[in-house]
C-alpha positions as CSV (number, residue, x, y, z in Angstrom):
1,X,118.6,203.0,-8.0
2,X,119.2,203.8,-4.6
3,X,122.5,202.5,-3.5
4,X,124.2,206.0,-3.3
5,X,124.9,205.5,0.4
6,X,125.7,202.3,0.6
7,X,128.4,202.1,-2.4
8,X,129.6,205.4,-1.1
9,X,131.1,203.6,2.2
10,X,131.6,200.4,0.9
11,X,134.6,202.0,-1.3
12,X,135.5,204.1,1.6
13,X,136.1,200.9,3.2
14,X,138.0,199.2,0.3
15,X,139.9,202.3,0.4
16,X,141.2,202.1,4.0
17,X,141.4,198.2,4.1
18,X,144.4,198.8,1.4
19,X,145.7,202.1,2.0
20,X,144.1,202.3,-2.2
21,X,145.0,205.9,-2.9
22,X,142.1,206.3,-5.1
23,X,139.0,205.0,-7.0
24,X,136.8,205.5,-9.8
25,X,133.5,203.8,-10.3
26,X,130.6,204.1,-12.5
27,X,127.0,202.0,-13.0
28,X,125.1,202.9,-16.0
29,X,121.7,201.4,-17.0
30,X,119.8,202.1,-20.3
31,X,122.5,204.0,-21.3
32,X,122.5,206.6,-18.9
33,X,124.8,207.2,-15.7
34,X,123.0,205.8,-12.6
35,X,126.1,206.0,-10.1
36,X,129.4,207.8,-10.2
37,X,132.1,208.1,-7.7
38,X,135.3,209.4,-8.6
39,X,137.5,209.5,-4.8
40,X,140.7,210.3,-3.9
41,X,144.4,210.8,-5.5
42,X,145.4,209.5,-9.2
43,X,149.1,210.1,-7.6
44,X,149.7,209.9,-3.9
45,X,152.3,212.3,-4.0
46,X,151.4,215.4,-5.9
47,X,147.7,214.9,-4.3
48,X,146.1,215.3,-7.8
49,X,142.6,214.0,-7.6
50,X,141.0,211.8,-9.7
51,X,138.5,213.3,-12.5
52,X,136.7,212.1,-15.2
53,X,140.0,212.6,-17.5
54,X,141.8,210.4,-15.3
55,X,143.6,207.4,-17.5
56,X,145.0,204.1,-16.4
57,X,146.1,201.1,-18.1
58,X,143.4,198.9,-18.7
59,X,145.4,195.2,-18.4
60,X,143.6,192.6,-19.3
61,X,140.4,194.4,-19.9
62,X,142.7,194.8,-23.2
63,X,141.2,191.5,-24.4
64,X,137.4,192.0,-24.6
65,X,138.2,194.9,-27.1
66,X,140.6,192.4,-29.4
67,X,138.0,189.7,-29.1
68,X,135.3,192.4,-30.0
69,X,137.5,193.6,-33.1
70,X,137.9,189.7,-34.2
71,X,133.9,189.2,-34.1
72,X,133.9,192.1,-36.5
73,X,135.8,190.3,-38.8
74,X,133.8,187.2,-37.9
75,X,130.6,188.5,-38.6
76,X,132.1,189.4,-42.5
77,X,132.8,185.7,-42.8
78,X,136.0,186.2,-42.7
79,X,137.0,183.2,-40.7
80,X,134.8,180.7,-38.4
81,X,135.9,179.9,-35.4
82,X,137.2,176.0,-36.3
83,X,139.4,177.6,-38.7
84,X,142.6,176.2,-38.7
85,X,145.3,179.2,-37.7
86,X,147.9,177.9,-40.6
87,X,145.0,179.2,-42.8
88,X,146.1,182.9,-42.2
89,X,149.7,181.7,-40.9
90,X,150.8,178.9,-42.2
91,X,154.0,178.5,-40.3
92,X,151.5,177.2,-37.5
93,X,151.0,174.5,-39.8
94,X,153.3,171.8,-37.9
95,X,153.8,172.9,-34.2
96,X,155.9,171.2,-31.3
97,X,154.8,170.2,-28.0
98,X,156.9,170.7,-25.0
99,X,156.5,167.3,-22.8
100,X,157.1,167.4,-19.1
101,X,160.3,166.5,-19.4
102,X,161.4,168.8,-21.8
103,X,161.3,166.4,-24.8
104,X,159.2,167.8,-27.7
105,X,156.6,165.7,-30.2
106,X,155.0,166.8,-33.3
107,X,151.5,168.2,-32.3
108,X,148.4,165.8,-32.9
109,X,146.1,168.7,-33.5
110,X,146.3,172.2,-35.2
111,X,145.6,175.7,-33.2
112,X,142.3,176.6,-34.1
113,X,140.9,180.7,-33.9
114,X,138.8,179.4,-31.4
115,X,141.9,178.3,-29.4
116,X,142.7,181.5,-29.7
117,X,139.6,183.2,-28.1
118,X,139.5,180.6,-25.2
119,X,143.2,180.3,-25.2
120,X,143.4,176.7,-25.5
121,X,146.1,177.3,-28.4
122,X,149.2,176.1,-26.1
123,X,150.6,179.0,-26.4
124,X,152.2,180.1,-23.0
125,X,152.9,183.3,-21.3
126,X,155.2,185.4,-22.4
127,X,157.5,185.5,-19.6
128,X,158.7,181.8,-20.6
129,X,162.4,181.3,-21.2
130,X,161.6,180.5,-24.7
131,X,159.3,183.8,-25.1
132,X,162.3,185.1,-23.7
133,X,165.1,184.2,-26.1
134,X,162.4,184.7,-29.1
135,X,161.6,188.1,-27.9
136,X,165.0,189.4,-27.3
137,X,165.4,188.0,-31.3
138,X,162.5,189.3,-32.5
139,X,163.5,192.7,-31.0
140,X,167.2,192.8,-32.3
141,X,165.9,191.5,-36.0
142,X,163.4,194.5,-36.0
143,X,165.6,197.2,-34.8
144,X,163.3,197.6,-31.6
145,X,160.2,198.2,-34.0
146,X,158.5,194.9,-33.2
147,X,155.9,194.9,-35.7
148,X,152.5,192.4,-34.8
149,X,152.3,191.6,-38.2
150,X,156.1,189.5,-38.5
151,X,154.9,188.1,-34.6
152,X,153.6,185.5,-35.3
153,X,156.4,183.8,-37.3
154,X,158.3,184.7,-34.0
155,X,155.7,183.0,-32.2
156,X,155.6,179.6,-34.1
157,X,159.4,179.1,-33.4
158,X,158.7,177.9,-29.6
159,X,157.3,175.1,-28.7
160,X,153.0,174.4,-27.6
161,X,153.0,174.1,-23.3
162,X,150.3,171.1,-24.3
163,X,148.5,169.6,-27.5
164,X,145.5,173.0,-28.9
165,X,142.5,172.6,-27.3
166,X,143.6,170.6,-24.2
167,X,143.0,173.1,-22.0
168,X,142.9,176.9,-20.8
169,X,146.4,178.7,-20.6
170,X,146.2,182.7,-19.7
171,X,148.9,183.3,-22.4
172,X,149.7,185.7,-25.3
173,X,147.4,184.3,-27.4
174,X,145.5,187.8,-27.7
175,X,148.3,189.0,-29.7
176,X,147.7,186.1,-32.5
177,X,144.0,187.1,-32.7
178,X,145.7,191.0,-33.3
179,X,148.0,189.4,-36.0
180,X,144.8,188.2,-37.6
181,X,142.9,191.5,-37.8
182,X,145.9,192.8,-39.0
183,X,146.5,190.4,-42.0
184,X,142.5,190.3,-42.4
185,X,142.0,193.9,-42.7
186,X,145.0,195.2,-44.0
187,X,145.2,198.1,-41.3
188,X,147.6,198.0,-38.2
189,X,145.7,196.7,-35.2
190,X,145.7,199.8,-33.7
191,X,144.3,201.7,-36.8
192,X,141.3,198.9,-37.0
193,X,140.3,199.8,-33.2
194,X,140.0,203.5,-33.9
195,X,138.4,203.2,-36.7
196,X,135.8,200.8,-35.5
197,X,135.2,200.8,-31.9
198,X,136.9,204.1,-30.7
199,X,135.9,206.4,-33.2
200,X,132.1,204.9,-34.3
201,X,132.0,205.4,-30.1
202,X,133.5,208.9,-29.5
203,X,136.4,206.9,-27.2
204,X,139.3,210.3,-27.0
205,X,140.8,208.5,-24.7
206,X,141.4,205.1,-25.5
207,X,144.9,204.5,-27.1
208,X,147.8,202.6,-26.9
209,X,150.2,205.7,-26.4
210,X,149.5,208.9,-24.2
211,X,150.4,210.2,-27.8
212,X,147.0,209.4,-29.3
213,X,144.4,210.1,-26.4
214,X,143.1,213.8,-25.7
215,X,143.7,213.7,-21.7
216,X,147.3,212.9,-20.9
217,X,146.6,212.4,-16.5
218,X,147.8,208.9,-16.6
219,X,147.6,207.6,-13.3
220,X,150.5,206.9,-11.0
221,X,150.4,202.9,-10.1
222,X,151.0,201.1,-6.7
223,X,151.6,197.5,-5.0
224,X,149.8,196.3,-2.0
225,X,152.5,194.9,0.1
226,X,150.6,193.7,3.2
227,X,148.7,195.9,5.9
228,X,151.3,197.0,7.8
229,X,153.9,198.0,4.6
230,X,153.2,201.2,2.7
231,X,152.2,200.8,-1.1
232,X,155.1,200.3,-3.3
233,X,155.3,203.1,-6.2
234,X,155.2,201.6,-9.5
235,X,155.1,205.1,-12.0
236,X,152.3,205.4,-14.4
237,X,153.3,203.4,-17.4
238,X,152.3,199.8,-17.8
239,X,154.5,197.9,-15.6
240,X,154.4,194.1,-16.7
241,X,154.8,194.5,-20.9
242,X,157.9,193.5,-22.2
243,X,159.1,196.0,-25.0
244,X,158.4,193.8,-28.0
245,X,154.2,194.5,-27.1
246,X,154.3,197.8,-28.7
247,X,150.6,197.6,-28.9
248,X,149.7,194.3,-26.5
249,X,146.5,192.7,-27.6
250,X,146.1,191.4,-24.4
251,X,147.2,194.0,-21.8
252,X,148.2,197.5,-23.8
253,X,145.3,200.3,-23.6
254,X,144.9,203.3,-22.1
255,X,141.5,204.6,-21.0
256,X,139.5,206.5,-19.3
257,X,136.4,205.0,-16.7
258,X,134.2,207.4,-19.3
259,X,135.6,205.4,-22.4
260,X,135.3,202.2,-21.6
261,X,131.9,202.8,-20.3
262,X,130.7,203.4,-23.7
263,X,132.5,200.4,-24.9
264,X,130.7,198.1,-22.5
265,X,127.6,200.2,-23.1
266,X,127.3,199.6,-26.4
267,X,128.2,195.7,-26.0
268,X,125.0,195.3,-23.7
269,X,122.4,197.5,-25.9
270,X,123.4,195.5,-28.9
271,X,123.8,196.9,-32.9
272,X,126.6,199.6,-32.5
273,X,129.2,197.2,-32.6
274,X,128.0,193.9,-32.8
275,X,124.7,192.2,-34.1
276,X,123.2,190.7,-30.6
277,X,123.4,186.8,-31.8
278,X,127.2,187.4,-32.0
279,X,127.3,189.4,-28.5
280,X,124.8,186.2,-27.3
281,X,127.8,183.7,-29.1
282,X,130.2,185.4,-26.8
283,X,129.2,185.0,-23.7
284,X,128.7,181.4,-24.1
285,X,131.1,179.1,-22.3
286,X,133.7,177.8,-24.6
287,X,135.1,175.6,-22.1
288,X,134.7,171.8,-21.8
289,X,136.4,169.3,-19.4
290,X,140.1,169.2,-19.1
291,X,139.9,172.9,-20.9
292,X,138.9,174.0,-17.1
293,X,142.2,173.1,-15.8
294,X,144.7,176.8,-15.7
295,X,141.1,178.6,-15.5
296,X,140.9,179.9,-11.7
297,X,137.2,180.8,-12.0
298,X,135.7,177.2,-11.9
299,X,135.3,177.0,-8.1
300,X,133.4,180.2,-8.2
301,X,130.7,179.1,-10.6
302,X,132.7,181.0,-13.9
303,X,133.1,179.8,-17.1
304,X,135.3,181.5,-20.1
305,X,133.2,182.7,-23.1
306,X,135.3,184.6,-26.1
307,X,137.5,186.8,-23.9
308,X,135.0,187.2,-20.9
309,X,134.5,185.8,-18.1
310,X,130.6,184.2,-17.9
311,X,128.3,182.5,-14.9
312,X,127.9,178.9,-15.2
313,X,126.8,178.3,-11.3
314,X,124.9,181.0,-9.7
315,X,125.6,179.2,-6.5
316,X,128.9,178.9,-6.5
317,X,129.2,182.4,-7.9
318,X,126.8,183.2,-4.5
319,X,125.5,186.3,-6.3
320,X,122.2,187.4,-7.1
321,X,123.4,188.7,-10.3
322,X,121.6,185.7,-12.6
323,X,123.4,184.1,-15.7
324,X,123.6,187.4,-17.7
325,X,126.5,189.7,-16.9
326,X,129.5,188.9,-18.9
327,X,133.1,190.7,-19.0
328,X,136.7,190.9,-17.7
329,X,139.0,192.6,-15.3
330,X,142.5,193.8,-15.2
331,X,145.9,193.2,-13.6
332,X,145.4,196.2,-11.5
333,X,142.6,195.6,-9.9
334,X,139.8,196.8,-12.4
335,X,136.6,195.1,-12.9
336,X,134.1,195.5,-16.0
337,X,131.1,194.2,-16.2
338,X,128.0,193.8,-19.1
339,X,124.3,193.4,-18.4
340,X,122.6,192.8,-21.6
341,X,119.3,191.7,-19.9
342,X,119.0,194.8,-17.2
343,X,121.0,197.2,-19.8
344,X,123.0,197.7,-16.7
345,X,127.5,198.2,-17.3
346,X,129.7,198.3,-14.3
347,X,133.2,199.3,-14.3
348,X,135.5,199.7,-11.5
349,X,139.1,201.0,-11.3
350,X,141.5,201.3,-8.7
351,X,145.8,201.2,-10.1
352,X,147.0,198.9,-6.9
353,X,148.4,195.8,-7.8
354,X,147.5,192.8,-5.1
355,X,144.3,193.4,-3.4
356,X,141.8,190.9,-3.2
357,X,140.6,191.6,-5.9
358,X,137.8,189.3,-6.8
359,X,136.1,189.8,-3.2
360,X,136.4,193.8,-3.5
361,X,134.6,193.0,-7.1
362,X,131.8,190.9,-5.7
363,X,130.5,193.4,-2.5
364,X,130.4,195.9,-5.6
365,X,128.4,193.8,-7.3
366,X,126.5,192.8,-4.7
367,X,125.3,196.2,-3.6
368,X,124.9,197.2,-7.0
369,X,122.5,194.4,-8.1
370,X,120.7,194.0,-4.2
371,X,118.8,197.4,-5.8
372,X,118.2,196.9,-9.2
């Protein structure tokens, strides 16, 4: 591939456009690196440059490894996906609905696991003022230890935001599907990822704690603030967890561009960690109707799979890309993306908060797959 060039200056323009201190970005195809630039400061102030030891928080890109981890257990036969989630908790058995105004009515419907994959459970976000008052409980009762396997009878205290399986709601509905390794396995969540994606992968630098990776050069974090404002300085550790997520399902790891490479590597070749009908089950839409509404990839041809992002409309999308790349991105401004069909993995980071994103992510693409 001969893009060198042009995805050299095209990140040296993303760069400048947002005062973005620095960048890391790798292309991989059949396994092997194809494209690598590593550019600029992992902290603004000391100058340190980024290397390939360089760690930031993943975000969101959390939640393809959970929903990878719960196919495990799926493929075992552990659960199907229209199990009922008051199979495994059973305090979910006869859940609330909040109403508009504020009245609540037993639920019609029980939260399925495939609720939780699409997060169509009802669950909401955790910054709700119920999550609020339930967290700050769940904290005190638990001395500060917080552990995911008592969360979920935290959870079932508040009320659903809507009746399971009305439609999408970006919510904490990751940390269920952590819960549910947890009680399936019998290991803490964060035991089950190391020993079956991190480890089988040779991921050193994947963790939920600088305490368990090899490198410790966490990058420092920023905040766009407009054009004419310098960035705002965030530190280096994850900035939007509340303290009960002591090891957040949906936004917690720590990784390295080299890492999570492998990860999405081994997700487009298929076997290492899991069979290729399950990786094809995935990046299926799950999403049906009403389920669209919350989803803010519809109007650009996107669809929601189990915990990735996948193309429904190529012409909306406006991409040459086809219907085969499938993954997710992070609150940051990180990007990951899986090519079974052309082998081919793409993962982007940058650790500025408020860029436009999903434009800097498509002229990336773009380039990428105009000389493939």
């Amino acid at each position: 591939m001969k893009f060198t060039k042009d995805l050299d200056k095209l990140l040296d323009n993303i760069m400048e456009e947002f005062g973005i201190p620095g960048v890391d970005l790798a292309v991989w195809q059949g396994g092997k690196e194809v494209y690598r630039k590593m550019t600029g400061y992992a902290d603004m102030e000391t100058k340190e440059p980024i290397t390939e030891n360089t760690l930031y928080n993943l975000y969101s890109n959390t939640k393809v490894v959970t929903a990878v981890a719960a196919l495990q257990l799926f493929e075992k036969g552990e659960f199907v996906l229209e199990d009922k989630l008051s199979r495994f908790f059973p305090e979910f058995k006869n859940m609330m609905v909040k109403m508009p105004d504020g009245s609540l009515k037993p639920a019609e419907k029980e939260i399925t696991i495939r609720d939780l994959f699409r997060m169509t459970a009802g669950i909401g976000e955790g910054g709700e003022a119920e999550y609020k008052v339930i967290g700050q409980k769940f904290y005190m009762d638990t001395k500060g230890e917080c552990p995911l396997s008592l969360l979920p009878k935290y959870i079932a205290e508040a009320p659903l935001f809507f009746e399971p399986g009305e439609k999408f709601l970006y919510g904490i509905c990751y940390e269920m599907l952590a819960a549910l390794i947890e009680k399936i396995s019998g290991l803490k969540f964060s035991d089950y990822l190391y020993e079956h994606i991190f480890k089988p992968l040779g991921m050193k630098n994947t963790a939920f704690t600088l305490e368990r990776t090899e490198s410790k050069a966490l990058a420092n974090q920023y905040w766009y603030r407009g054009k004419d404002k310098p960035l705002e300085v965030k530190g280096a550790a994850n900035c939007l967890l509340p303290p009960i997520m002591k090891e957040s399902a949906s936004g917690g790891l720590i990784s390295s561009v080299d890492d999570y490479m492998k990860f999405q590597a081994a997700l487009a070749s298929g076997e290492k960690l899991l069979k290729r009908s399950t990786i094809n089950l995935m990046r299926l839409n799950q999403l049906e109707g009403k389920q669209f509404e919350g989803y803010g990839y519809t109007n650009i041809g996107m669809g929601y799979g189990l915990g990735v992002r996948v193309i429904m409309d190529q012409a909306k999308l406006g991409s040459t890309v086809g219907f085969g790349p499938f993954g997710w991105g992070g609150a940051s401004g990180s990007y990951g993306s899986i090519d079974p069909e052309n082998d081919l993995v793409i993962f982007y980071m940058q650790h500025v908060f408020d860029t436009e994103d999903v434009r800097t992510h498509n002229r990336i693409r773009n380039v990428i797959y105009a000389n493939i």
